[in-house]
KEDRENLO-682905 format. One record per atom (N, C-alpha, C): x, y, z; atom name; chain; residue number from 1. Coordinates in steps of 0.02 Angstrom, whole numbers, plus 50000, padded with zeros to 5 digits. Layout:
BEGIN
<px=X	py=Y	pz=Z	name=CA	chain=A	resi=NUM>;
...
This chain:
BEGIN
<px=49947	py=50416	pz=50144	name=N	chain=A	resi=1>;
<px=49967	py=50347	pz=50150	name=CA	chain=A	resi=1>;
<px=50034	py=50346	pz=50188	name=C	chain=A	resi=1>;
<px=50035	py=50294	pz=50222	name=N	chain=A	resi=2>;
<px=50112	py=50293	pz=50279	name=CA	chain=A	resi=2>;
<px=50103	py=50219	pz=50292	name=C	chain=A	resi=2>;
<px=50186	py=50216	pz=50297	name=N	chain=A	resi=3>;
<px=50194	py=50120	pz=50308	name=CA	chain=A	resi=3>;
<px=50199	py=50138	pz=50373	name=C	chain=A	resi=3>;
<px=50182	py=50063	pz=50415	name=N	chain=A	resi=4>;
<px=50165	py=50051	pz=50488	name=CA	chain=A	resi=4>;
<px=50206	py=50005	pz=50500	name=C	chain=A	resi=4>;
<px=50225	py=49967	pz=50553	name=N	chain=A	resi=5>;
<px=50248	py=49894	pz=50553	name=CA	chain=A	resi=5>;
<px=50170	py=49883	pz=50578	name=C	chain=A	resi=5>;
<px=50174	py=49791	pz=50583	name=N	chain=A	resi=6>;
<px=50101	py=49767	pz=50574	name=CA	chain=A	resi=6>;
<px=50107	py=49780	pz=50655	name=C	chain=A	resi=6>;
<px=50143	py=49751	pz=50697	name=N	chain=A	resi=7>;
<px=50129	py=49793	pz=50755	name=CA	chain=A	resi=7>;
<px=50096	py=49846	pz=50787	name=C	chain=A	resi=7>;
<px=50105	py=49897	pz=50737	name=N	chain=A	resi=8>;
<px=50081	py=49962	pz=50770	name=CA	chain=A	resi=8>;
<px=49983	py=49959	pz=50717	name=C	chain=A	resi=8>;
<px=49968	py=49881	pz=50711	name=N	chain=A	resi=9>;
<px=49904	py=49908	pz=50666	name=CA	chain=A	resi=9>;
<px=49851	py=49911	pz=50756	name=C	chain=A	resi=9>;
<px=49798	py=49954	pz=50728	name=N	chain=A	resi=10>;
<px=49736	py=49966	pz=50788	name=CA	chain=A	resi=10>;
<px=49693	py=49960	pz=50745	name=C	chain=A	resi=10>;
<px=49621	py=49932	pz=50775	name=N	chain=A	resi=11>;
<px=49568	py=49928	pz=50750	name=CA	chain=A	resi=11>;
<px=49506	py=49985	pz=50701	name=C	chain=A	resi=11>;
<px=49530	py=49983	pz=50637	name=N	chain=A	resi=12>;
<px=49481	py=50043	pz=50624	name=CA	chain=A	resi=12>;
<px=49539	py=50051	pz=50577	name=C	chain=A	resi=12>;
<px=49593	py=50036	pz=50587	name=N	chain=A	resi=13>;
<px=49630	py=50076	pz=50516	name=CA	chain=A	resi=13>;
<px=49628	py=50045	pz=50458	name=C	chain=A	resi=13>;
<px=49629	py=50063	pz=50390	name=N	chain=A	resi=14>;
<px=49612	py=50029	pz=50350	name=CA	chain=A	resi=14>;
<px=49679	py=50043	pz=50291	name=C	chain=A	resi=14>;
<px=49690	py=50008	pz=50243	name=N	chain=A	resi=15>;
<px=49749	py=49964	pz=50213	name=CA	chain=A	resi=15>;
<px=49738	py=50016	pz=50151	name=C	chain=A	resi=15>;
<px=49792	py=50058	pz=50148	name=N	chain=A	resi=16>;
<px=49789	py=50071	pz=50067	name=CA	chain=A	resi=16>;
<px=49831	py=50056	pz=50017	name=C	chain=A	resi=16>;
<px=49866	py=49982	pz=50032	name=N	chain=A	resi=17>;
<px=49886	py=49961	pz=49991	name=CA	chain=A	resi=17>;
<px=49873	py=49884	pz=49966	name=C	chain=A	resi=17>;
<px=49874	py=49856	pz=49945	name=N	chain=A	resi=18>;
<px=49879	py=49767	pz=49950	name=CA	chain=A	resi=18>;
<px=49942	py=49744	pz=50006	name=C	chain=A	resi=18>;
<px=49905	py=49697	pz=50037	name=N	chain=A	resi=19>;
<px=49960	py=49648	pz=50089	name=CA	chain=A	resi=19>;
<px=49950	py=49598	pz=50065	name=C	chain=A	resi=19>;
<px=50020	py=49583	pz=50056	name=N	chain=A	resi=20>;
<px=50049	py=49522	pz=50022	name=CA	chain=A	resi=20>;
<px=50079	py=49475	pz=50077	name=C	chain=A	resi=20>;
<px=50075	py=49388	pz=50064	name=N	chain=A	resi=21>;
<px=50112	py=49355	pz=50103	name=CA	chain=A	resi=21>;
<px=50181	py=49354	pz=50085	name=C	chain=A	resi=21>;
<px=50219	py=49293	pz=50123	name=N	chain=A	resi=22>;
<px=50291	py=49315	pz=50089	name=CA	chain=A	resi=22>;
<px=50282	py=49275	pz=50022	name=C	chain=A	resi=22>;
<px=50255	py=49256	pz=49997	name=N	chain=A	resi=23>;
<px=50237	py=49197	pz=49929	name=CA	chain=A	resi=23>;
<px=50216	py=49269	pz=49885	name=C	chain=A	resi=23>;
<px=50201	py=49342	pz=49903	name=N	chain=A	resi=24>;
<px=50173	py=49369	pz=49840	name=CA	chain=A	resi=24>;
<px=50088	py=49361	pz=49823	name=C	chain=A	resi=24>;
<px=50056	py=49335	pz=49877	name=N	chain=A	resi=25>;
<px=49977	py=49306	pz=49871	name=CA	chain=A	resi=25>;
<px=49942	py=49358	pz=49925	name=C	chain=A	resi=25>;
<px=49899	py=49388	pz=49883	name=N	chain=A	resi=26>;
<px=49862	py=49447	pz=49923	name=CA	chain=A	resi=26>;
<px=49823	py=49428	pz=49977	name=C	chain=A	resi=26>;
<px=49825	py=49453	pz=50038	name=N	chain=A	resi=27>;
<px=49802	py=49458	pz=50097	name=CA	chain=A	resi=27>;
<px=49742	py=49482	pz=50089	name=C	chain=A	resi=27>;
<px=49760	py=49564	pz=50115	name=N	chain=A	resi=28>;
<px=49722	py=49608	pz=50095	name=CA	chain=A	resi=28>;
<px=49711	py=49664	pz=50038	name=C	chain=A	resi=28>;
<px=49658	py=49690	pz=50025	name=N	chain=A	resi=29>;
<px=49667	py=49728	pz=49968	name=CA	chain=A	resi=29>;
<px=49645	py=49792	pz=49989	name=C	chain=A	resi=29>;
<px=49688	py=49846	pz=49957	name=N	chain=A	resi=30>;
<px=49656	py=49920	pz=49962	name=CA	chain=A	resi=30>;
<px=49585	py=49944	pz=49985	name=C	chain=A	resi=30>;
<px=49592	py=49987	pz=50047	name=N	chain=A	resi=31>;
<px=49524	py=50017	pz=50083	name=CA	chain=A	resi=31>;
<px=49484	py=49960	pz=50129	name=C	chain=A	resi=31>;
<px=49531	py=49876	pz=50123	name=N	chain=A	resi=32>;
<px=49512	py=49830	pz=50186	name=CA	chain=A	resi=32>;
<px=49518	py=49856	pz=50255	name=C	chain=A	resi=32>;
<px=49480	py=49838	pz=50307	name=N	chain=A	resi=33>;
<px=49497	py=49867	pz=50372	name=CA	chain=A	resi=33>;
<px=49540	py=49822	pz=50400	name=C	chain=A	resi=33>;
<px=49577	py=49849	pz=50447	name=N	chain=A	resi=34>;
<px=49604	py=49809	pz=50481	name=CA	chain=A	resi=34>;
<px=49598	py=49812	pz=50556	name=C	chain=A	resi=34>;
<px=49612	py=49749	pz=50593	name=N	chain=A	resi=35>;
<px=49604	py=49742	pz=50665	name=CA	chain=A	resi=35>;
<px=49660	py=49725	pz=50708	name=C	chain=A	resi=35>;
<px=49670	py=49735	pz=50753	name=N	chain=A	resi=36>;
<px=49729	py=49713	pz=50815	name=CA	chain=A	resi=36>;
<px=49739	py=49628	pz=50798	name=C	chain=A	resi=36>;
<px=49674	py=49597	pz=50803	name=N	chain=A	resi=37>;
<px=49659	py=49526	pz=50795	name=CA	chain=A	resi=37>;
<px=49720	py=49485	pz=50760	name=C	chain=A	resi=37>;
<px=49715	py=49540	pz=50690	name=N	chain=A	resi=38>;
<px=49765	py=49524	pz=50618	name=CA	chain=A	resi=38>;
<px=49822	py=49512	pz=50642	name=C	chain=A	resi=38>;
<px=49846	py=49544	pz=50697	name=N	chain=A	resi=39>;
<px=49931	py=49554	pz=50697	name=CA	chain=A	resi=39>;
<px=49961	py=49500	pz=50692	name=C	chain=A	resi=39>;
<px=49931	py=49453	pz=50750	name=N	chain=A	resi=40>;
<px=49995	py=49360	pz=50727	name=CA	chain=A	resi=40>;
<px=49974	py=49318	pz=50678	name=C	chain=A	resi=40>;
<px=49916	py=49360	pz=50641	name=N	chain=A	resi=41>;
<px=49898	py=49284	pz=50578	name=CA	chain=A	resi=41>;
<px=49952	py=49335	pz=50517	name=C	chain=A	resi=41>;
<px=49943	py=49396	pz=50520	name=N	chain=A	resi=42>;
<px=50008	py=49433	pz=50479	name=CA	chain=A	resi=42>;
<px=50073	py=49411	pz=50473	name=C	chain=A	resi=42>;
<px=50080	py=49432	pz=50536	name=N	chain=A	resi=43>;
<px=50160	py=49383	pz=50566	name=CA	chain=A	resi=43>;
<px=50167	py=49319	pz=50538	name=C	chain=A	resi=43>;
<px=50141	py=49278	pz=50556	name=N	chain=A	resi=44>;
<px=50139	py=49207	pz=50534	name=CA	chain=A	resi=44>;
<px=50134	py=49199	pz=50451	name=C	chain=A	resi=44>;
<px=50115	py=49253	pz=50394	name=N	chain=A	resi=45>;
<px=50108	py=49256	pz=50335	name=CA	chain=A	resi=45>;
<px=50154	py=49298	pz=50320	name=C	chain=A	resi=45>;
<px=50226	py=49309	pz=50356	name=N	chain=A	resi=46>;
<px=50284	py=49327	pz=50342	name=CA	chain=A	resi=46>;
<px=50272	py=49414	pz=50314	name=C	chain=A	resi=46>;
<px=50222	py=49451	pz=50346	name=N	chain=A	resi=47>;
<px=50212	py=49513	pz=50337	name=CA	chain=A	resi=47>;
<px=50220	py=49564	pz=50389	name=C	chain=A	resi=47>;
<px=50265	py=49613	pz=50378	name=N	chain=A	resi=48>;
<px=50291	py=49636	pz=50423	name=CA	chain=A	resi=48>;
<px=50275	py=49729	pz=50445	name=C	chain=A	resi=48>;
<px=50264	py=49749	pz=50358	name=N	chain=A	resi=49>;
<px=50229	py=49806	pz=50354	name=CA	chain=A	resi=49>;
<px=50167	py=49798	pz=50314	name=C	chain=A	resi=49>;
<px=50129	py=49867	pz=50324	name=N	chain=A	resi=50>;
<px=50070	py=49863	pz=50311	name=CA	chain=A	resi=50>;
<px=50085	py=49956	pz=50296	name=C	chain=A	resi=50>;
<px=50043	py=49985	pz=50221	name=N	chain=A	resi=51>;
<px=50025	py=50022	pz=50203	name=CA	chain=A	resi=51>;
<px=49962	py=50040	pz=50228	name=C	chain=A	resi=51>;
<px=49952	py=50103	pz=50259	name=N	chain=A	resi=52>;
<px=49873	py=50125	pz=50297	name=CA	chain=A	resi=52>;
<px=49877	py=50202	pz=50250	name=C	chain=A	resi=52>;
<px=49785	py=50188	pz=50244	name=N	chain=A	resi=53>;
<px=49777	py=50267	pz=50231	name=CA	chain=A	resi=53>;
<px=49799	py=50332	pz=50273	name=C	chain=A	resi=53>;
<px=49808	py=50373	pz=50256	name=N	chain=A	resi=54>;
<px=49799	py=50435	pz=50327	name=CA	chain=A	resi=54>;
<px=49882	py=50461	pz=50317	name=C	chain=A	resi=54>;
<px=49892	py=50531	pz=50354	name=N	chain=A	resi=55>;
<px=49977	py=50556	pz=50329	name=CA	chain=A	resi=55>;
<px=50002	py=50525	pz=50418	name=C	chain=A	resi=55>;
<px=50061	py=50532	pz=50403	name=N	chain=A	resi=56>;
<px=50103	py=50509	pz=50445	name=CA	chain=A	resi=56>;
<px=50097	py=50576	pz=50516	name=C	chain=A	resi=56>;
<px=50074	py=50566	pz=50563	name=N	chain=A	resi=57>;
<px=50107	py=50612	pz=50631	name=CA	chain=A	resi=57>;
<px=50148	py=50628	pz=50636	name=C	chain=A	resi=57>;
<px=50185	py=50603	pz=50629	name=N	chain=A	resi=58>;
<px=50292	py=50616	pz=50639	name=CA	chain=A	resi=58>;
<px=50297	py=50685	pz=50590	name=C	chain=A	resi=58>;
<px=50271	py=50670	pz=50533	name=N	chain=A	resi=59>;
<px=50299	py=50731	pz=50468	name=CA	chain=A	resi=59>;
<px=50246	py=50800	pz=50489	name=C	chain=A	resi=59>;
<px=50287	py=50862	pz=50491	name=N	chain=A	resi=60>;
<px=50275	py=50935	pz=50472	name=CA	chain=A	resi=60>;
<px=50258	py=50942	pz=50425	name=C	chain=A	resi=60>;
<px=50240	py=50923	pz=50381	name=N	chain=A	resi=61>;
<px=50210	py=50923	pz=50300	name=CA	chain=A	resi=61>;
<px=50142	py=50958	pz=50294	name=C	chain=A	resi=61>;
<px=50137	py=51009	pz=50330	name=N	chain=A	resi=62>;
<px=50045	py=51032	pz=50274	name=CA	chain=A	resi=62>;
<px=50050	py=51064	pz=50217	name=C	chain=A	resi=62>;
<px=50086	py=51059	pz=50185	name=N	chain=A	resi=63>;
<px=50113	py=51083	pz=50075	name=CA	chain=A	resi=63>;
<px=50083	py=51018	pz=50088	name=C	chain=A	resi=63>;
<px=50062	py=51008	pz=50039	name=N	chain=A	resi=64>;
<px=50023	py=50942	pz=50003	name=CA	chain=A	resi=64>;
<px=50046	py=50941	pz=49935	name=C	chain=A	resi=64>;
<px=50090	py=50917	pz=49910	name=N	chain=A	resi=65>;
<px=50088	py=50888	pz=49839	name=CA	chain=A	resi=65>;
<px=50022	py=50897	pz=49776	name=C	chain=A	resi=65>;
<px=50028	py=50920	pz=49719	name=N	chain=A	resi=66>;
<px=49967	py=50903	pz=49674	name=CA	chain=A	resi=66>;
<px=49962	py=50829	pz=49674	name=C	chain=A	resi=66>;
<px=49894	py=50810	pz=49681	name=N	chain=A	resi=67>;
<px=49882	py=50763	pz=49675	name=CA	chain=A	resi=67>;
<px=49856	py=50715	pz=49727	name=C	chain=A	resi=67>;
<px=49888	py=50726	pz=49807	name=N	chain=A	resi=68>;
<px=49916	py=50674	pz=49854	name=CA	chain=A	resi=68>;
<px=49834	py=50671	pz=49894	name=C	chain=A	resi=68>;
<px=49798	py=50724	pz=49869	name=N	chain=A	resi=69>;
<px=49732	py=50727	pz=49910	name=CA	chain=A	resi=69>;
<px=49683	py=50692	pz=49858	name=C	chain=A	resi=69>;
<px=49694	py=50654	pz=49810	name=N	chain=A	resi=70>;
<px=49648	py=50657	pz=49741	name=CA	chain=A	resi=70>;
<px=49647	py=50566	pz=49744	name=C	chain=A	resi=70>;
<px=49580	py=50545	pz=49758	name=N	chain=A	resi=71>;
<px=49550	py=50473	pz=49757	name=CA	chain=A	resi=71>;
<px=49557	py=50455	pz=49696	name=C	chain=A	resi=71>;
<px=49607	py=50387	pz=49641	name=N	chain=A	resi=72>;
<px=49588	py=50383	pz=49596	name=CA	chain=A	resi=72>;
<px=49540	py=50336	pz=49602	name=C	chain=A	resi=72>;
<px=49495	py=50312	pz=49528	name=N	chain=A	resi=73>;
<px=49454	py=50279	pz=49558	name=CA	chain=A	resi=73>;
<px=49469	py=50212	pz=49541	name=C	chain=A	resi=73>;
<px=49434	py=50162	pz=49568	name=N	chain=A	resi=74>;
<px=49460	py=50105	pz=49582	name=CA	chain=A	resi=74>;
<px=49474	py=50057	pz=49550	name=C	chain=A	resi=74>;
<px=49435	py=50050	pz=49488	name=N	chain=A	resi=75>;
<px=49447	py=50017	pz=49399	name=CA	chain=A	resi=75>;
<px=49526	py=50066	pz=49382	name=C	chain=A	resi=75>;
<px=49553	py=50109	pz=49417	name=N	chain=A	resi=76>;
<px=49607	py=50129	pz=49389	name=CA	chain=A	resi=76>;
<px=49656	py=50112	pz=49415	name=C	chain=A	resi=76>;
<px=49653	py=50117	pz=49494	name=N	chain=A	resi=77>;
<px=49724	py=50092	pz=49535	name=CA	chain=A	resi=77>;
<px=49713	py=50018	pz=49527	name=C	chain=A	resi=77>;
<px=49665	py=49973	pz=49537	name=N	chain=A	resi=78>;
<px=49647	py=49929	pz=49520	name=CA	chain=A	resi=78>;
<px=49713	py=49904	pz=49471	name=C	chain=A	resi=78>;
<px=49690	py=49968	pz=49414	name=N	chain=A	resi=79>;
<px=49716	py=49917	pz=49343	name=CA	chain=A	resi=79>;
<px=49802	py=49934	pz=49334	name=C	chain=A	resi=79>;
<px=49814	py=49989	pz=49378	name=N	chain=A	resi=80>;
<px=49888	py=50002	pz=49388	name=CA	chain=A	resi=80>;
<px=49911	py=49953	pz=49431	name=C	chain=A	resi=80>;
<px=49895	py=49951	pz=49476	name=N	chain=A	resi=81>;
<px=49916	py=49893	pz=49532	name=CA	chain=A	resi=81>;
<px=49918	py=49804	pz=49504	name=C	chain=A	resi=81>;
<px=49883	py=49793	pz=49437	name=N	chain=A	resi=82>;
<px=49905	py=49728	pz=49409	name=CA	chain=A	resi=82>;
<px=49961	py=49750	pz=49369	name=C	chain=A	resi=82>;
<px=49956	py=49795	pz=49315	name=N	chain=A	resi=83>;
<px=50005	py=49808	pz=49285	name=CA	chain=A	resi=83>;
<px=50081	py=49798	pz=49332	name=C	chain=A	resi=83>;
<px=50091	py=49812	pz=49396	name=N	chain=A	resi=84>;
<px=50156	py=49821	pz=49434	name=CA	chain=A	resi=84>;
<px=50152	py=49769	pz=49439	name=C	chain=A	resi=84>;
<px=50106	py=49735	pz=49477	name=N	chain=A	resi=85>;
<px=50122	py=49656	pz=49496	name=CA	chain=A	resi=85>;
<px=50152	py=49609	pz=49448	name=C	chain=A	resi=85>;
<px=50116	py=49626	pz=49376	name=N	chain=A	resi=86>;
<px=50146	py=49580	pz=49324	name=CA	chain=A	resi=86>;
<px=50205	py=49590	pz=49303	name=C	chain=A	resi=86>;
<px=50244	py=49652	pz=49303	name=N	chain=A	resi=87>;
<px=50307	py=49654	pz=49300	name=CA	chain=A	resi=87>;
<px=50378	py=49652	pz=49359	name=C	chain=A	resi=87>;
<px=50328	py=49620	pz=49408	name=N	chain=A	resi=88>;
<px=50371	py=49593	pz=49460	name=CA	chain=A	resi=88>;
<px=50347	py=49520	pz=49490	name=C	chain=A	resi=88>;
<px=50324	py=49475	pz=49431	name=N	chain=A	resi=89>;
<px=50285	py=49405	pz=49450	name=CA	chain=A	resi=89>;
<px=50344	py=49359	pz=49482	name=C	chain=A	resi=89>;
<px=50422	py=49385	pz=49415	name=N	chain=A	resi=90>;
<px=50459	py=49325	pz=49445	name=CA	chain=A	resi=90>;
<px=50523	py=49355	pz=49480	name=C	chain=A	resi=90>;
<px=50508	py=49383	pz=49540	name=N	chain=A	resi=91>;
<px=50546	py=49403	pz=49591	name=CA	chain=A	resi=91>;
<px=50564	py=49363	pz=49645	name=C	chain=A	resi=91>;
<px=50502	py=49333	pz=49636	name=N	chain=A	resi=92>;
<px=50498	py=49269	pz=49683	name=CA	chain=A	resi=92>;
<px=50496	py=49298	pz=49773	name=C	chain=A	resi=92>;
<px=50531	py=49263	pz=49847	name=N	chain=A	resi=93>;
<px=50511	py=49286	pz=49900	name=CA	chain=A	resi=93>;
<px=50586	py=49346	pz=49917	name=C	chain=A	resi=93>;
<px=50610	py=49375	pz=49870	name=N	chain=A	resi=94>;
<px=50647	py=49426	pz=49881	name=CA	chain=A	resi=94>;
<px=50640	py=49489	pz=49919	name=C	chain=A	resi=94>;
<px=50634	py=49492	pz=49991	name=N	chain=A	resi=95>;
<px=50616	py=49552	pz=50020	name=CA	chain=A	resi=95>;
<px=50613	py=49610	pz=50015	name=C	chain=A	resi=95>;
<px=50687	py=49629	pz=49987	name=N	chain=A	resi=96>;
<px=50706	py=49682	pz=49934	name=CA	chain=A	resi=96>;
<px=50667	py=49712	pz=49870	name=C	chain=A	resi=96>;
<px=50655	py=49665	pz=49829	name=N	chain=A	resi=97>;
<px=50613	py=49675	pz=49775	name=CA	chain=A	resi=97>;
<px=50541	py=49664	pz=49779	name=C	chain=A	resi=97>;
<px=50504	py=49651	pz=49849	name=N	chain=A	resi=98>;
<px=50441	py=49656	pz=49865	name=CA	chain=A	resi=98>;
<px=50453	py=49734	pz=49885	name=C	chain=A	resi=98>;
<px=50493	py=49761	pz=49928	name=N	chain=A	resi=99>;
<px=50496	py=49838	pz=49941	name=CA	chain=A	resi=99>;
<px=50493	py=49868	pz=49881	name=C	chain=A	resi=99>;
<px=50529	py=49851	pz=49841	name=N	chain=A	resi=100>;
<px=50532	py=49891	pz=49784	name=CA	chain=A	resi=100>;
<px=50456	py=49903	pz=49744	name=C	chain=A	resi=100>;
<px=50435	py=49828	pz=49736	name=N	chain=A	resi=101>;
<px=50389	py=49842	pz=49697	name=CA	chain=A	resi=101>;
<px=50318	py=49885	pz=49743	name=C	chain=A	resi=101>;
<px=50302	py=49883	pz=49806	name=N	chain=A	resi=102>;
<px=50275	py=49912	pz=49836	name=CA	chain=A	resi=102>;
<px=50276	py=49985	pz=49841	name=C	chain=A	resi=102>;
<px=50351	py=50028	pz=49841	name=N	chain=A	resi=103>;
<px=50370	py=50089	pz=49811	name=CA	chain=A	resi=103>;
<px=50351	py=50090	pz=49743	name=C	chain=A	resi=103>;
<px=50355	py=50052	pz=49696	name=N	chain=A	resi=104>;
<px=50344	py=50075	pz=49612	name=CA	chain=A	resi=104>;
<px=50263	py=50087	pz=49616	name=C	chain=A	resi=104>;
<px=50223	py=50043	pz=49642	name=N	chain=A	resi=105>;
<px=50152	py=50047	pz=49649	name=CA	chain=A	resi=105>;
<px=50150	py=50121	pz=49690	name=C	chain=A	resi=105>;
<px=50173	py=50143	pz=49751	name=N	chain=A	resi=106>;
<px=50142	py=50217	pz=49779	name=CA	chain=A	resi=106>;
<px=50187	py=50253	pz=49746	name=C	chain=A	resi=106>;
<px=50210	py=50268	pz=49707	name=N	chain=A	resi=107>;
<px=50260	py=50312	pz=49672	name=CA	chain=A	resi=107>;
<px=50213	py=50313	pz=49602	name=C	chain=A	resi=107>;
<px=50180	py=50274	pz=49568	name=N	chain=A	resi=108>;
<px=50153	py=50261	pz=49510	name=CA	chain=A	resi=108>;
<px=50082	py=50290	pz=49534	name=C	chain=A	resi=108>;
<px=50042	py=50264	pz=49575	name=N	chain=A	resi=109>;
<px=49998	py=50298	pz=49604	name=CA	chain=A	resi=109>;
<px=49982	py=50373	pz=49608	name=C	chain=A	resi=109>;
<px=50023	py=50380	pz=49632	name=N	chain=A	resi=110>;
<px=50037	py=50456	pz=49656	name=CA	chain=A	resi=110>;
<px=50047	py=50489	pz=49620	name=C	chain=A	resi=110>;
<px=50092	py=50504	pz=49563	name=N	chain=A	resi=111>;
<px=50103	py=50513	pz=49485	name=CA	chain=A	resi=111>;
<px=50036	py=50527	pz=49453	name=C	chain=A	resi=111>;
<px=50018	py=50465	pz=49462	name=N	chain=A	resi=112>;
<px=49939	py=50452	pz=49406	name=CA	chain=A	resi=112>;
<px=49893	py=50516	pz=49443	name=C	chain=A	resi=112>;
<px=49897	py=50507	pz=49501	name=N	chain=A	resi=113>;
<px=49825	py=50543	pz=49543	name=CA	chain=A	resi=113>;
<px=49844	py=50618	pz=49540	name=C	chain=A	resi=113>;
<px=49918	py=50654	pz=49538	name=N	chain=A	resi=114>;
<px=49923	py=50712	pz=49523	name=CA	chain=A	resi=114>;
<px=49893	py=50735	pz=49452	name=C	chain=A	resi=114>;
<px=49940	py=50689	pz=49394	name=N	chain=A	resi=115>;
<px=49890	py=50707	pz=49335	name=CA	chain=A	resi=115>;
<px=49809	py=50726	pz=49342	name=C	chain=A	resi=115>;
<px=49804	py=50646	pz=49351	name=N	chain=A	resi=116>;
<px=49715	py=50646	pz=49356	name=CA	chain=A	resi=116>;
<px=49683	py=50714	pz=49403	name=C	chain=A	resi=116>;
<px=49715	py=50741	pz=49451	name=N	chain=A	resi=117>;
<px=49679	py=50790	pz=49499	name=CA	chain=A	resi=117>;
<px=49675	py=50858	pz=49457	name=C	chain=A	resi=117>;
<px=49756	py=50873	pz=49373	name=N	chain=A	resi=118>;
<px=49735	py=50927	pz=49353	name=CA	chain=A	resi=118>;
<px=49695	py=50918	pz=49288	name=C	chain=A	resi=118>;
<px=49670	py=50860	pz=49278	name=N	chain=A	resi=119>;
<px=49603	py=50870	pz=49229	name=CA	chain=A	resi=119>;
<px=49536	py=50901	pz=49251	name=C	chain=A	resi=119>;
């Protein structure tokens, strides 16, 4: 997973995270595809990055983390991903604390999916 600006989205890549407007109201949801098309109705819904599946080009990284290769399944991130949302309902359109809570979700994620990968 690697953040993009919505700029750099191309057709075929797909979202592994929720996109939110600036109101906090889901766009898109995890494993949606996305298209070039998207970029100014994004823009215009005050969204500026976008979480995509796939590792970043830029990083030298082939160590892989436990975990970072491990699908949880979807009744689970699912049910982690409300859990975060609900403890960041009244943040309101704080840019800052939309970053944040977007880090607590792939940081929580990621956590979960290492466990889950050594059962």
């Amino acid at each position: 997973m690697r953040t993009i600006s919505v700029k750099e989205i191309e057709d075929g890549m797909v979202a592994a995270a929720e996109v939110l407007d600036s109101r906090g109201g889901v766009l898109l949801n995890p494993g949606d595809g996305l298209r070039k098309s998207y970029i100014p109705k994004l823009i215009g819904w005050g969204v500026h990055e976008v979480e995509i599946e796939g590792d970043d080009p830029a990083t030298d990284a082939p160590d892989k983390k436990p975990g970072e290769d491990v699908r949880l399944p979807r009744e689970m991130e699912t049910r982690i991903i409300s859990k975060i949302t609900h403890r960041f309902e009244m943040v309101g359109d704080d840019p800052l604390m939309k970053r944040l809570k977007r880090l607590s979700q792939k940081h929580v994620l990621r956590r979960t999916a290492s466990k889950y990968a050594l059962k």
